[in-house]
C-alpha positions in Angstrom: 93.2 -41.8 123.6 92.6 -38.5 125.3 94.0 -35.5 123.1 96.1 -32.8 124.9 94.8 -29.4 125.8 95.7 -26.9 123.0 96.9 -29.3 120.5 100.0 -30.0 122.5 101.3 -33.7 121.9 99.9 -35.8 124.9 103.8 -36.9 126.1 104.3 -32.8 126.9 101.3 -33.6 129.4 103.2 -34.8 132.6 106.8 -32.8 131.9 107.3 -30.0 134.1 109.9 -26.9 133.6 113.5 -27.7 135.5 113.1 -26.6 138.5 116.6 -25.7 139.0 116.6 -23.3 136.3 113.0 -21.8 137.0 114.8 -21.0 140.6 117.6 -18.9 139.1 115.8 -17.1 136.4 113.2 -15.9 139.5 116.9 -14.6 141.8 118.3 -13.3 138.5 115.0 -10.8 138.4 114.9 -10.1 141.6 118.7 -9.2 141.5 117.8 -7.0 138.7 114.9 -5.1 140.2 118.0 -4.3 142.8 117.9 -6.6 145.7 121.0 -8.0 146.7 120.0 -11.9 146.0 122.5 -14.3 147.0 122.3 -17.2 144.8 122.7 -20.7 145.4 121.4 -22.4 142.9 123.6 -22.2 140.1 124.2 -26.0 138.7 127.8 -24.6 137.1 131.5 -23.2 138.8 131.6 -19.7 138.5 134.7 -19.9 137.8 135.7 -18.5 133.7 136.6 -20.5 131.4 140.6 -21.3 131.6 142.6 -18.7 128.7 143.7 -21.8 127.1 140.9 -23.1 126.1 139.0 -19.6 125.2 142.2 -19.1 122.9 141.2 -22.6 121.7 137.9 -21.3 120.7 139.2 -17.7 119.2 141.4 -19.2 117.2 139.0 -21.7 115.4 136.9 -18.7 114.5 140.1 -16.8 113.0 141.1 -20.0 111.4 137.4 -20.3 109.8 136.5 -23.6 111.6 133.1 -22.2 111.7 131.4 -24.7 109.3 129.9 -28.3 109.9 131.5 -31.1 111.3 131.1 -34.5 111.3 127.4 -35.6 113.1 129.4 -37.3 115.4 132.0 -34.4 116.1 135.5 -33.8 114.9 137.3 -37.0 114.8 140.2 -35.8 116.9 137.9 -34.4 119.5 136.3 -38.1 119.6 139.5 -39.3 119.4 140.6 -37.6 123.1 137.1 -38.0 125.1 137.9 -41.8 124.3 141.9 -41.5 125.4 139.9 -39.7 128.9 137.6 -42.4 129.3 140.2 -45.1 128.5 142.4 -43.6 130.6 140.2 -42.8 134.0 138.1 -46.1 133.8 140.9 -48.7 132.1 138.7 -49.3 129.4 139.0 -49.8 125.8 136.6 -47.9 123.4 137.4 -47.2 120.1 137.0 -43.2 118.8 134.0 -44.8 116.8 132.1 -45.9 120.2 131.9 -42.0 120.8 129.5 -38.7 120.0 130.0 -35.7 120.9 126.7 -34.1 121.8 125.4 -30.2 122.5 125.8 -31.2 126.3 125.3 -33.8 128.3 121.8 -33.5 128.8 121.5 -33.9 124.8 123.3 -37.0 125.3 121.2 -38.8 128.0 118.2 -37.4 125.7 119.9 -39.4 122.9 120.1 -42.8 124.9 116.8 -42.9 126.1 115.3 -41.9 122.7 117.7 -44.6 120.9 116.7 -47.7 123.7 114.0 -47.0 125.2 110.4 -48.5 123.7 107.1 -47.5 125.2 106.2 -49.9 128.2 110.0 -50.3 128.9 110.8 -49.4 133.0 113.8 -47.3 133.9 115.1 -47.4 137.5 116.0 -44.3 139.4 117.8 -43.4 142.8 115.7 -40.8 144.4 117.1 -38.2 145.2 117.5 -37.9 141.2 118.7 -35.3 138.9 115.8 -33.5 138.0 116.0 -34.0 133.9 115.9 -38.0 134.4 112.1 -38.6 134.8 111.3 -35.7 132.3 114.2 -37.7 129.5 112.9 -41.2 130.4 109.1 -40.2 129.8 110.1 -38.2 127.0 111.1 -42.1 125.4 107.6 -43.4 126.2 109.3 -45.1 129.2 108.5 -45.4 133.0 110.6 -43.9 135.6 111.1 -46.5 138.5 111.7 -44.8 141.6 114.3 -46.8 144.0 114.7 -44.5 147.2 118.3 -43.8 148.9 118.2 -43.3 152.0 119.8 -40.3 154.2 121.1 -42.6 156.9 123.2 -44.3 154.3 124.6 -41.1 153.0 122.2 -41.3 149.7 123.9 -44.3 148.1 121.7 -46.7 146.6 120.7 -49.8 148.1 121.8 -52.9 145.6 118.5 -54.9 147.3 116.1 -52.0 147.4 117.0 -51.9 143.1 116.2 -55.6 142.6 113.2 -55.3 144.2 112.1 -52.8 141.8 112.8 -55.1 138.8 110.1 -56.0 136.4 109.8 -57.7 133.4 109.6 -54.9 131.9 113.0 -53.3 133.6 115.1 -52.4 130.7 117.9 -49.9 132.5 119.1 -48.3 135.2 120.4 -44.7 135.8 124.2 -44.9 137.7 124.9 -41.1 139.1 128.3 -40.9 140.6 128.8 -38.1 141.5 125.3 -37.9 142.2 123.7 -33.8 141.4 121.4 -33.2 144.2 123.4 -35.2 147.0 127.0 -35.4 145.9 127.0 -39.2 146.9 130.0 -40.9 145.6 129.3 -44.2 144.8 131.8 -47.0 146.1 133.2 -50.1 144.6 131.3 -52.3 146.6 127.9 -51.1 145.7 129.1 -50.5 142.5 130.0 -53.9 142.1 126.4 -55.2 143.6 124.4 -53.6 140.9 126.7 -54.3 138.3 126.0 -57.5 138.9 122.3 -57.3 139.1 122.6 -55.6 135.8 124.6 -58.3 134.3 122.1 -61.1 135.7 119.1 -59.5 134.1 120.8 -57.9 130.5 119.6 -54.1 132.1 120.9 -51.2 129.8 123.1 -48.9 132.6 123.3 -45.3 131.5 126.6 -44.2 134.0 126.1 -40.0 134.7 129.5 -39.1 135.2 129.5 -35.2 134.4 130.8 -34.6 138.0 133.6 -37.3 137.6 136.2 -34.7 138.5 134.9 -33.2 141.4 135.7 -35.5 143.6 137.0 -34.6 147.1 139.8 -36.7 149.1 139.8 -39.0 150.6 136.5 -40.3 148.4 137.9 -41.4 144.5 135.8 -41.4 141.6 135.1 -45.1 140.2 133.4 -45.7 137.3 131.2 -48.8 136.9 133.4 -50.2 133.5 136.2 -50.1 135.9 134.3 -51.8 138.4 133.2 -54.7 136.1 134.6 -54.6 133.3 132.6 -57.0 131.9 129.8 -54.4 131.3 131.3 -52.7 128.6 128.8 -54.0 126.3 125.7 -53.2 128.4 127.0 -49.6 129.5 126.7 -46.3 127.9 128.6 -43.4 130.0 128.1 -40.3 129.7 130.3 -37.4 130.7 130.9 -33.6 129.0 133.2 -30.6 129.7 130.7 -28.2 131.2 131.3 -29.1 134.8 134.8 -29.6 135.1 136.0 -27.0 132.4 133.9 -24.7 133.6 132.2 -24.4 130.3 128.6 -24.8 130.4 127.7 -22.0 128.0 130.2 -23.8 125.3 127.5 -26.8 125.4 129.5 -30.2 124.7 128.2 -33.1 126.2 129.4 -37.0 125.3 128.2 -40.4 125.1 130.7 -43.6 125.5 129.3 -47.0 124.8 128.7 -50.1 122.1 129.2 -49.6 118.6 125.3 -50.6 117.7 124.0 -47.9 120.1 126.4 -45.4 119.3 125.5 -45.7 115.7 121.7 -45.5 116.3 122.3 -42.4 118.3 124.3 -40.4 115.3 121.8 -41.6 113.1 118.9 -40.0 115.6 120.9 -36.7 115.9 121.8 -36.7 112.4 118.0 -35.8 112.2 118.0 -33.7 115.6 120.9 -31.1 116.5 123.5 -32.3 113.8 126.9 -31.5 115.0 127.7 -29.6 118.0 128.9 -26.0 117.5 132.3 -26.4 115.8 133.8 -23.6 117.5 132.7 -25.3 120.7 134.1 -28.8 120.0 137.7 -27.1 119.7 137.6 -25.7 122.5 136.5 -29.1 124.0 139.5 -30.6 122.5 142.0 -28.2 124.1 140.4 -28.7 127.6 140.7 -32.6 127.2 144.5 -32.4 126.1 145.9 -29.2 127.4 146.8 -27.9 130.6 144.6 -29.5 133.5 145.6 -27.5 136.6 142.7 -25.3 136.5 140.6 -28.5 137.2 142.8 -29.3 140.5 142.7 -25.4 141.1 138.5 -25.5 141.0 138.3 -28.8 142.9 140.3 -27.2 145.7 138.2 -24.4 145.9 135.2 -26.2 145.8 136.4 -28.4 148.7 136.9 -25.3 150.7 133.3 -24.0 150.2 132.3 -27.0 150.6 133.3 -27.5 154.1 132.6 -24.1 154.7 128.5 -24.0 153.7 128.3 -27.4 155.3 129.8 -27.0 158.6 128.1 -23.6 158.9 124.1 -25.0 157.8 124.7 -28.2 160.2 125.5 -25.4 163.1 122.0 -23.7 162.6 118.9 -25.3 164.1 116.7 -27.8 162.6 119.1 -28.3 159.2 121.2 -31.0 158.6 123.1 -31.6 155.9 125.2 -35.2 154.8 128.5 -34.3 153.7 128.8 -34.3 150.2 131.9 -36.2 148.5 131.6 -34.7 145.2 129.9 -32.4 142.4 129.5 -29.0 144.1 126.0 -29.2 146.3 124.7 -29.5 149.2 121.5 -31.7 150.1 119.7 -30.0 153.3 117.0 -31.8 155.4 114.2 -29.2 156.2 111.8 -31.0 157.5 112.2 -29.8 161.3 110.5 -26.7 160.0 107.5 -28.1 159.3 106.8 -26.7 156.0 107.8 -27.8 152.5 110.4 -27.3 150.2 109.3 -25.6 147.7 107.3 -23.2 150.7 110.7 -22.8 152.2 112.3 -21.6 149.3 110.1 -19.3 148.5 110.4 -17.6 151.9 113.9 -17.8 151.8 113.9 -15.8 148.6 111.5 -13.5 149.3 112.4 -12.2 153.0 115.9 -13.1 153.2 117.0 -13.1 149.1 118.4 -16.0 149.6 117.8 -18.6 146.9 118.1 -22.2 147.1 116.3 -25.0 144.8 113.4 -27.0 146.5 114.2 -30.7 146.3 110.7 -31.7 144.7 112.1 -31.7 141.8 114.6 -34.0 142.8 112.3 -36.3 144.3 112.0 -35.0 148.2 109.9 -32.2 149.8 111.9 -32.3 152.8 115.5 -31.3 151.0 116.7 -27.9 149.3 119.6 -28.0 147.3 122.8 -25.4 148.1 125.0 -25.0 145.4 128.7 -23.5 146.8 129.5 -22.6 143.1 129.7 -19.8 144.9 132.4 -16.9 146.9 133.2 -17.8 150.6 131.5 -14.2 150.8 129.0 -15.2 149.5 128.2 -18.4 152.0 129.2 -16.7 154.9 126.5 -13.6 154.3 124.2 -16.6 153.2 124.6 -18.3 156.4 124.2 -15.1 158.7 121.0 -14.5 156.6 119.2 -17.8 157.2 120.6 -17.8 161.0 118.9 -14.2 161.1 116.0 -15.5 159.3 115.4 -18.8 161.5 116.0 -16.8 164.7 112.9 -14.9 163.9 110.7 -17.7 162.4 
């Protein structure tokens, strides 16, 4: 076996830095050496946290709930992300088929280290988030990569994923709403692989973190919902950061069987430990109080959305499918001949505009707009890459 430069351990070999947050650290220096980026790569609302829940989270520090918790996170708190998931999906998990992790990404980290063996496959959709190779190699796994095609709107192809199975397939990653594409998976293909998961035993792990944002007339439908009968075979995973607006406040969750949720407590019982306790009461009061600030930020998204959309389709050679949830937007390049990753460092550097380039996410030919951002904003974003493209 072939030692890593360094001394690093060999699985650090093949991981690469996110891309998404290499992209904004390089506009949040350049906005610092003064230019006037405009940034659209942010992967979280900027939108504050509602009052309630930062009240929430004030008074647990008054009220001294500053010291451990449970591994698993308060039992109230796992108590209410089961009620949500119960509630949304008509499913039935019990508080004790829950953890509360520091995010979602440090859930998914969690499954794949609990399941996954070295050897095992894991199929993804392409275009993918860009943590899931990185979390299933991480496991000693094999990322699988299933393609999705643009002319079907990026949903995955039930016939293109059996096609891909192995003997040594042991899951497959469900993103609805999918982060780069905002694909919105629907019932029917949702109830093909579903099926091919129940026909062959496959682990699914279900990315829901977007479940919220989810524009009319497309509807949110989780796979459990969809079949049922995959309960036992299903972990979900979900988290506040998205539609609370409360990424910094780093709670994540895992839903699924007893057996695996035990196994993962156990793991970070020797990891993380609890999540911030501060944090996790905060959580609370965004899963039971007030939730029209969610509808308020789903509106608004919806409004960017159509706005960033309609205006890159209107420039020449972009194009850009019509997202139906999570708050990005997937745009096809390639007419300009160069790559993503080339692009978006022009972009940045003559137009300070900053976009992330879809290699990450599996495509050269895509950059991802996010419109967590100000109709300002997109509308001075847009003149700059019309200005931009008119001269190029």
């Amino acid at each position: 076996m072939s030692r890593a430069p360094g001394g690093l351990a060999t699985r650090l070999q093949h991981i690469e830095p996110s891309a998404t947050l290499a992209l904004a650290a390089k506009a949040k220096a350049l906005a610092g050496a003064g230019h006037t980026v405009l940034d659209f790569t942010a992967g979280e609302p900027d939108f504050p946290t509602p009052d309630h829940i930062k009240a929430a989270g004030i008074q647990a520090i008054h009220a001294n709930r500053t010291t451990y918790t449970p591994v698993a996170g308060l039992p109230e708190l796992r108590a209410a992300i089961v009620e949500a998931v119960n509630r949304r999906r008509r499913a039935a998990y019990a508080p004790s088929q829950s953890l509360v992790t520091c995010g979602a990404k440090h859930a998914l980290f969690n499954v794949f280290q609990a399941l996954c063996n070295p050897g095992d496959e894991v199929i993804l959709v392409s275009p993918y988030w860009v943590s899931f190779p990185a979390l299933v190699q991480l496991a000693g796994a094999k990322p699988v990569i299933v393609e999705a095609r643009e002319e079907d709107r990026f949903l995955p192809d039930p016939e293109a994923v059996r096609r891909a199975l192995t003997r040594a397939t042991k899951a497959i990653i469900v993103n609805s709403p999918s982060n780069p594409t905002g694909a919105v998976i629907d019932h029917a293909r949702l109830e093909a692989l579903a099926g091919i998961a129940q026909e062959r035993g496959l682990i699914v792990v279900s990315d829901e973190i977007y479940e919220q944002l989810v524009y009319p007339p497309a509807a949110h439908v989780s796979i459990v919902e969809v079949a049922p009968q995959l309960q036992g075979q299903t972990v979900i995973v979900g988290g506040v950061s998205k539609s609370y607006s409360m990424t910094g406040w780093r709670i994540g969750y895992a839903v699924g069987p007893q057996p695996w949720i035990d196994a993962m407590i156990t793991l970070q019982s020797h990891s993380t430990s609890n999540p911030a306790s501060i944090s996790q009461h905060a959580a609370l009061a965004a899963l039971t109080g007030d939730q029209q600030p969610v509808a308020r930020m789903r509106e608004a998204f919806q409004q960017r959305r159509d706005r960033l959309v309609e205006g890159l389709n209107r420039l020449p050679a972009l194009r850009v499918t019509r997202p139906d949830g999570a708050f990005y937007a997937w745009c096809n390049v390639s007419r300009l001949t160069t790559s993503a990753s080339t692009l978006a460092a022009q972009w940045l550097e003559e137009a300070q505009v900053a976009v992330v380039p879809g290699e990450g996410f599996g495509s050269k030919d895509h950059v991802r707009f996010s419109f967590a951002t100000s109709l300002d904003t997109i509308d001075e974003g847009l003149a700059r890459l019309e200005r931009w493209l008119t001269q190029h």
